[in-house]
C-alpha positions in Angstrom: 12.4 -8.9 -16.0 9.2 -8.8 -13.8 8.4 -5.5 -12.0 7.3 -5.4 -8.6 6.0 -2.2 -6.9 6.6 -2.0 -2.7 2.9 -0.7 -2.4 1.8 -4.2 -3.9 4.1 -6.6 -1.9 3.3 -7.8 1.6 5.9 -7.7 4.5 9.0 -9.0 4.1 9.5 -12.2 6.4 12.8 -14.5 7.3 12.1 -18.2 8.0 14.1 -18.9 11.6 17.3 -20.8 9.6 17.9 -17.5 7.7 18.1 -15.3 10.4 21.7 -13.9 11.0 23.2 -15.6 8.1 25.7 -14.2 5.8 22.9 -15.0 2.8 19.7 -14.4 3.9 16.1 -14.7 2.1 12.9 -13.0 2.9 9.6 -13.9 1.5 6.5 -11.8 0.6 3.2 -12.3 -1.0 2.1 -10.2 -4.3 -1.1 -10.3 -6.8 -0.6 -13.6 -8.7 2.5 -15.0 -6.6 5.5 -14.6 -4.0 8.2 -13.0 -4.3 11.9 -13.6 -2.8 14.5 -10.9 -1.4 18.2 -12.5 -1.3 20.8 -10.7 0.9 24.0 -11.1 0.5 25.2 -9.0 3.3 29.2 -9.7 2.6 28.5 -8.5 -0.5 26.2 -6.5 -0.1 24.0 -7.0 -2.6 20.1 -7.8 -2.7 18.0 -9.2 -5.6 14.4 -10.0 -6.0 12.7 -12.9 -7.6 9.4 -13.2 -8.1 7.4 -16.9 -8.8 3.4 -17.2 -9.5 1.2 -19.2 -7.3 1.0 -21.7 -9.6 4.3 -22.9 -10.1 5.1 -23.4 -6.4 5.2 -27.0 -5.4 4.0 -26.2 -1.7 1.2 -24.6 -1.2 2.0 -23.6 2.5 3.4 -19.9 2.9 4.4 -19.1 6.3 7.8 -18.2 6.5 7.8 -17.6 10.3 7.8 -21.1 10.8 9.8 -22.1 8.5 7.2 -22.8 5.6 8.7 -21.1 2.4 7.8 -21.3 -1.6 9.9 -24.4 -3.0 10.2 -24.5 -6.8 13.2 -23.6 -9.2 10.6 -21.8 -11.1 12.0 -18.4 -9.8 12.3 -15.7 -12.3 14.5 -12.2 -11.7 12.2 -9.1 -10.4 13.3 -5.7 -10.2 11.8 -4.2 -7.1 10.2 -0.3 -7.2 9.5 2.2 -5.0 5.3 3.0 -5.4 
């Protein structure tokens, strides 16, 4: 399992068609790649999963407008407080 410490991950950010819902994800940027916050909140649970640059298939990161990291590459990350 990757490690991923707060002080080295960007803001958190929901594309628009995540806002509200029952699962939501929230993307951030890291050294080397992005990393992906699911929220379950009927759970609730959250996981992390982290994916390098270079196995995204989109090249476009701007999850304000809807632009997010699209691969199946994503590994399981254990977020940690810096």
């Amino acid at each position: 399992m990757i490690t991923i410490h707060t002080d080295d991950c960007s803001t958190f950010q929901i594309a628009p068609r995540d806002l509200g819902q029952t699962i939501e994800y929230a993307y951030a940027t890291t050294e080397g790649g992005y990393v992906r916050r699911t929220a379950n909140r009927s759970g609730p649970t959250t996981s992390y999963e982290f994916m390098a640059h270079d196995d995204c298939d989109d090249g476009d990161f701007a999850p304000q407008n809807g632009d997010v990291p699209k691969s199946d590459k994503w590994l399981p990350a254990a977020m940690v407080q810096s």
